[in-house]
Structures are given as structure tokens and as C-alpha cells.
C-alpha positions in Angstrom: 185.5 -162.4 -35.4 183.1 -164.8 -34.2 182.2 -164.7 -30.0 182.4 -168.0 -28.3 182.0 -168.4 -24.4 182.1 -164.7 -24.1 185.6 -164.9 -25.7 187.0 -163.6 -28.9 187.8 -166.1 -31.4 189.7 -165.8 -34.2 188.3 -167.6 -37.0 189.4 -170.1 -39.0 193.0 -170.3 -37.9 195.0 -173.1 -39.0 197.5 -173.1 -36.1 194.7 -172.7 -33.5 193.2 -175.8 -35.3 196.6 -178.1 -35.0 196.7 -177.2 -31.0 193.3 -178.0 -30.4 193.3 -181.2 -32.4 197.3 -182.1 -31.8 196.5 -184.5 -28.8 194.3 -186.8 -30.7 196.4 -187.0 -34.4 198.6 -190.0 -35.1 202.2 -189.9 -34.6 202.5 -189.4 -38.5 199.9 -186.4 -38.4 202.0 -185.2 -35.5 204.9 -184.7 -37.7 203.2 -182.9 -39.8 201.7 -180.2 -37.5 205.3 -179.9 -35.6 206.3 -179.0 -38.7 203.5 -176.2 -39.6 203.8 -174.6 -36.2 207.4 -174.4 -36.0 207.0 -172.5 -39.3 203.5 -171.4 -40.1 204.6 -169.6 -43.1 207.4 -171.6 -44.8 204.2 -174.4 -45.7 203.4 -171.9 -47.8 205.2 -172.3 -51.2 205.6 -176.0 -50.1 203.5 -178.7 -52.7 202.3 -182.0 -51.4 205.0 -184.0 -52.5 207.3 -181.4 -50.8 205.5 -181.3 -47.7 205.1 -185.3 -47.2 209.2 -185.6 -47.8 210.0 -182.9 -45.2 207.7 -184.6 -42.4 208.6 -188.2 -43.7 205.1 -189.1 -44.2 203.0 -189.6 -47.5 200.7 -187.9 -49.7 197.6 -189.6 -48.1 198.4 -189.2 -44.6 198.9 -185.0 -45.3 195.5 -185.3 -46.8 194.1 -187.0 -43.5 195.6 -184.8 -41.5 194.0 -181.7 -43.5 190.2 -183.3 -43.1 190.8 -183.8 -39.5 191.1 -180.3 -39.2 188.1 -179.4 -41.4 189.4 -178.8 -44.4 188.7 -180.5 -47.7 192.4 -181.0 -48.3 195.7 -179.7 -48.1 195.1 -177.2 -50.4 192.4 -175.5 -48.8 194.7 -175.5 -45.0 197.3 -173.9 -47.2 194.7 -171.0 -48.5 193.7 -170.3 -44.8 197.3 -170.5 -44.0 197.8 -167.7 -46.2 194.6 -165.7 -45.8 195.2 -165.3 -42.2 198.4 -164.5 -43.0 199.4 -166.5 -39.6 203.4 -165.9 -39.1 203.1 -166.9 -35.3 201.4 -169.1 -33.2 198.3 -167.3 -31.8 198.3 -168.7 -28.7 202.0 -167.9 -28.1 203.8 -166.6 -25.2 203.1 -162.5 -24.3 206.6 -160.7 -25.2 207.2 -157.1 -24.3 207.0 -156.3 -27.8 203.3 -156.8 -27.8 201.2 -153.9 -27.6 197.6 -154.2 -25.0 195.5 -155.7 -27.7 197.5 -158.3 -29.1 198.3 -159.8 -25.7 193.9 -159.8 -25.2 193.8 -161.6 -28.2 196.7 -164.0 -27.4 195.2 -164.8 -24.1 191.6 -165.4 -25.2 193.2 -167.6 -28.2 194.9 -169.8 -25.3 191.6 -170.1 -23.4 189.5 -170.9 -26.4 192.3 -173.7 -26.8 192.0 -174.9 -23.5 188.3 -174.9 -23.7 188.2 -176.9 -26.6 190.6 -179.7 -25.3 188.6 -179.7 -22.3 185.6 -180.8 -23.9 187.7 -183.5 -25.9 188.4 -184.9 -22.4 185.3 -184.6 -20.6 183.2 -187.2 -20.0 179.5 -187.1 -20.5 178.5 -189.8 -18.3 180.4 -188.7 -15.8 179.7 -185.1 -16.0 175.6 -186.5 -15.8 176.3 -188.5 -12.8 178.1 -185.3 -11.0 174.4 -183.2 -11.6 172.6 -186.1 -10.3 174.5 -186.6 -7.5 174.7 -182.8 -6.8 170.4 -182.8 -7.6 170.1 -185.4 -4.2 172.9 -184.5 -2.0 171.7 -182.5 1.2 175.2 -180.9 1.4 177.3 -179.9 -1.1 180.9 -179.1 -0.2 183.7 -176.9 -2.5 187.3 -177.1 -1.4 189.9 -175.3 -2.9 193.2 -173.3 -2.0 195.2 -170.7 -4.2 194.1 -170.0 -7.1 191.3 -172.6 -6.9 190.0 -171.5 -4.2 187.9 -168.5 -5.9 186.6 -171.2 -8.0 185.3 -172.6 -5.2 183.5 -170.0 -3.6 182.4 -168.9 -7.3 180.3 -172.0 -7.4 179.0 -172.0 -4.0 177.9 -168.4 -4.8 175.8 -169.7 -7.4 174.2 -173.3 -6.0 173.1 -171.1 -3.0 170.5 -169.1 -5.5 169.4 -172.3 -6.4 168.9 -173.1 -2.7 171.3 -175.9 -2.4 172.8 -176.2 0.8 176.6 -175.4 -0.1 179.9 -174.4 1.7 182.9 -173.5 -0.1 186.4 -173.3 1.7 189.8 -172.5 1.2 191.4 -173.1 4.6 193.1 -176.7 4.6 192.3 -176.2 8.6 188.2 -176.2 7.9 188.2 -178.4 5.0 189.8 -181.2 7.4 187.5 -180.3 10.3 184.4 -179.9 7.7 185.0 -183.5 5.8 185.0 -185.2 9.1 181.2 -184.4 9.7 180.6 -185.4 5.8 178.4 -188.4 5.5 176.8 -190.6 2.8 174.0 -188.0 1.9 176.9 -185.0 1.0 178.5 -184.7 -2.0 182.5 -182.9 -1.7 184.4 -181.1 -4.7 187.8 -180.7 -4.6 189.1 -178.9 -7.1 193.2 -178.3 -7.7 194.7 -178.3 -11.6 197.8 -180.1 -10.5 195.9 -183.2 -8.4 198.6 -183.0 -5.9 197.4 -180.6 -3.3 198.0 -182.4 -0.3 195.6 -180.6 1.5 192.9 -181.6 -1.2 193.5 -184.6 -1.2 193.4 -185.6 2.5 190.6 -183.8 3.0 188.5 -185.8 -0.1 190.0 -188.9 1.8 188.4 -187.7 5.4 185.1 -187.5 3.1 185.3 -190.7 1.1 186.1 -192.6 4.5 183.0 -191.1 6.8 180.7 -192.3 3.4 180.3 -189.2 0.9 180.6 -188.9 -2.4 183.3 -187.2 -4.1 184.5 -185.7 -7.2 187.5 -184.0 -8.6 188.0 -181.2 -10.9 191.5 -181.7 -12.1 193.9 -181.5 -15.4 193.9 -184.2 -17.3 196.1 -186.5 -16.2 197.0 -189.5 -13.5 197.0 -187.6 -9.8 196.6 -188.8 -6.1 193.3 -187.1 -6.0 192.0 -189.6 -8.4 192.5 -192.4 -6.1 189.9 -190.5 -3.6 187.8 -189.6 -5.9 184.5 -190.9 -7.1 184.1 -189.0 -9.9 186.7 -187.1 -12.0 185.9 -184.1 -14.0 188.5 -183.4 -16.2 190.0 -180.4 -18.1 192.3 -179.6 -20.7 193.9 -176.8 -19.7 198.0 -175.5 -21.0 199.3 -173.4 -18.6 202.3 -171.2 -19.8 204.6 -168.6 -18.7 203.2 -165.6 -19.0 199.2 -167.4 -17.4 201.5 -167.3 -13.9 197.8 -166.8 -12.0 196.5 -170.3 -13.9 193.9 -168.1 -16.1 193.5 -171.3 -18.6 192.7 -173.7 -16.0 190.6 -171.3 -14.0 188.7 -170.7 -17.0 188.4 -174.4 -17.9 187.3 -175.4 -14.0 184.6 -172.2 -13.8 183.0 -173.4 -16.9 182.2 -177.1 -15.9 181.2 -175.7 -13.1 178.5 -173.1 -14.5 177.8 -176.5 -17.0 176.6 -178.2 -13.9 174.8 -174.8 -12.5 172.9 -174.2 -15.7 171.8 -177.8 -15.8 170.8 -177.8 -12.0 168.8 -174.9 -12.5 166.8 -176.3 -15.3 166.1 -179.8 -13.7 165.9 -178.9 -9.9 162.5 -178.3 -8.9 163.0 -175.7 -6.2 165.7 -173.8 -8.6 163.3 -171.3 -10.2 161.5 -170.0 -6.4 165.0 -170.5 -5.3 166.1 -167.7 -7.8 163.1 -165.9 -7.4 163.9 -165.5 -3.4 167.1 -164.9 -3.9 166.7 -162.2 -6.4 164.1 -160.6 -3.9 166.3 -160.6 -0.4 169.1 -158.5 -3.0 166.4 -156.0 -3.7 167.4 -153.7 -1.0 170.9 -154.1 -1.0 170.7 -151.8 -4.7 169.8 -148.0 -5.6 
């Protein structure tokens, strides 16, 4: 078991592979994983030929599809297959079957998933020009309701130690009455999975109209908070039955968010006497 991001992840996993890749893999290649992940198993005893007549495809294109994975060929996805020993999908839905463990390792499957995609989707630039923006704004504002809105106060937590003037709030009440004093030198997250948080979006609007900048953190995805938005920070994140609090996305928002902390503090000049300060007024709050 290999530790990524603090989660578990199970390594080499075929099926784990073909979600995390299945969004950028032709319409040929597509056949072809819909057919392993509906039955992990049954590729097993299946040759080339075999395979490539089931999906309607050819030879070549299971080949392709193999390397896009990592593998060195179709021979090699079906020794993994089998060495795993993968008979379900291990990202798939918590049953009551499942005992403790096997749901922790189904859920932190599913994140490592949804971090993955996220980085297929994020854009550098963009993610560069949010830090910069963030390194010269004298206000930075979080919005964020339900289960964004811990998000939210999460990050203005954290841009605080840095000593970055920062208010995070979840009532739609204050974030109206808050963007109408934004100007030109703040910067205003709103963050919401869906995009269509009313509320988010009117009060990104309010910003954007009195001058500041703005940027979403949002699934990937056209939404009405795009078209207030001056930069969109997107994620990746599947959100199933049994994640009924959003862990995926809440994951997938947090860590673009410590992205942008981690940076700041490295690159803001104040950040390190910032920390330091803040590390000293906690002193007495401990034994």
C-alpha cells in the first residue's frame, strides 16, 4: 500500500486506472473499459482477438488502450487484473455487507479517484493567476453554504496565519451585505460543487459589479457561477450514494485550496513572521 495525499491507495489497480483515465479515452477505448468494469474478472480467460470482438474494436486499439493506462500491453493489464484479484469495482457503492475496513478502503479509493480527475482538469495558468491575485489583494473573501461552507472557513483559518486579511461566510445574508463593500483591490471565492447556488452566485455578481476579482471553485462543468466568475478552479469530483455529505468534492475543493496555501506561504514575504506570530499568540491557549 502506497500513501498518497494522506490517503490509502491501493496499488496498481486496473479498475481504479480505467476510472481515473475513462474521461479522456476514445469512444473505442471506452468500449473496452465498460466492458472490463462491468466484469473485472470475466477479461480474464479472454485472448486479444476475443476481447477486441466482444467490444467491437480491434487488436491495436486494445493495445492503446492498455499503454494509456501504463501498461506495456494487454497482457500485462490482464496479469494485474489477476494479481489483484479485483472481482469489484474498488470505488464501488458501501453495501451493508461490508464490514468497517472495507468501506475505509472504498472511500479513500473514490477520493484518490476524484483527486486524480481533478488534476486532469485543473488548469495551471489559472490556478497561477488565482495565487497571484490572492499574493496582491488586500481582502480576501470565502463564501460558502452547506457543505461548502466549512471549506470556506477552513481556508480562511489558514490565509489568516499567513496574515492575509480574510473573511469566510456561510450566511447568504452577510455574503450579500459583505460583496457590496468589495472593490477592485479584493479578491472573492465562492465555492459550491453544483455551480448553482443561487446565493453564490448573486453574491460573486454584487462583487464582480462593485470591481473585484472573482473566482470559482466548482465541478467540472458549464454552471451560472462561471458567467460571474473571473477565474474557475475546477475539480473532478463523483459524488455517489452512499458520499450523501459530498466527502469527494470536499476533499477535491480543500486540496486546491491548501495548493494555493502552501504556495502563498512560500512566495509571500510576510508569510514566515506571519506564522511565526501566529504560532506565538496560540502559546497560551495550550498545556
Amino acid at each position: 500500500m502506497k500513501f498518497i495525499f494522506g490517503l490509502v491507495h491501493p496499488m496498481n489497480k486496473p479498475v481504479l486506472d480505467i476510472r481515473v483515465a475513462y474521461e479522456k479515452l476514445s469512444k473505442a477505448e471506452k468500449r473496452i473499459a465498460d466492458h472490463i468494469l462491468n466484469d473485472p474478472a470475466g477479461l480474464l480467460p479472454l485472448s486479444i482477438s476475443e476481447l477486441a470482438a466482444r467490444c467491437h474494436s480491434s487488436e491495436a486499439t486494445i493495445v492503446r488502450f492498455s499503454r494509456k493506462l501504463g501498461y506495456s500491453g494487454y497482457q500485462q493489464l490482464k496479469i494485474s487484473l489477476a494479481r489483484e484479484g479485483n472481482k469489484h469495482e474498488p470505488s464501488g457503492g458501501v453495501t451493508a455487507d461490508d464490514p468497517a475496513i472495507a468501506v475505509y478502503k472504498k472511500l479513500c479509493s473514490s477520493i484518490y479517484c476524484s483527486l486524480e480527475k481533478t488534476a486532469g482538469v485543473l488548469q495551471a495558468e489559472t490556478l497561477a493567476a488565482v495565487c497571484a491575485l490572492l499574493q496582491s489583494a488586500e481582502t480576501v473573501y470565502l463564501f460558502g453554504l452547506g457543505n461548502s461552507a466549512a471549506i470556506a472557513a477552513d481556508a480562511a483559518h489558514k490565509f489568516l496565519r499567513l496574515g492575509l486579511r480574510t473573511y469566510a461566510y456561510s450566511d447568504s445574508h452577510l455574503q450579500a451585505i459583505a460583496a457590496s463593500h468589495t472593490d477592485e483591490r479584493c479578491a472573492v471565492i465562492g465555492i459550491s460543487h453544483s455551480g448553482s447556488s443561487k446565493d453564490i452566485v448573486d453574491a460573486l455578481r454584487i462583487a464582480k459589479n462593485n470591481g473585484a476579482k472573482t473566482v470559482a471553485i466548482t465541478n467540472i462543468g458549464k454552471s451560472p457561477l462561471d458567467k460571474v466568475s473571473d477565474y474557475i478552479l475546477h475539480t473532478a469530483a463523483d459524488e455517489t450514494a452512499y458520499t450523501i455529505l459530498g466527502l469527494n468534492s470536499r476533499i477535491a475543493q480543500l486540496t486546491i485550496l491548501d495548493t494555493i496555501y502552501s504556495y502563498l506561504a512560500c512566495h509571500l514575504p510576510q508569510a514566515a513572521a506571519a506564522i511565526e506570530k501566529t504560532e506565538t499568540s496560540l502559546l497560551s491557549k495550550k498545556y
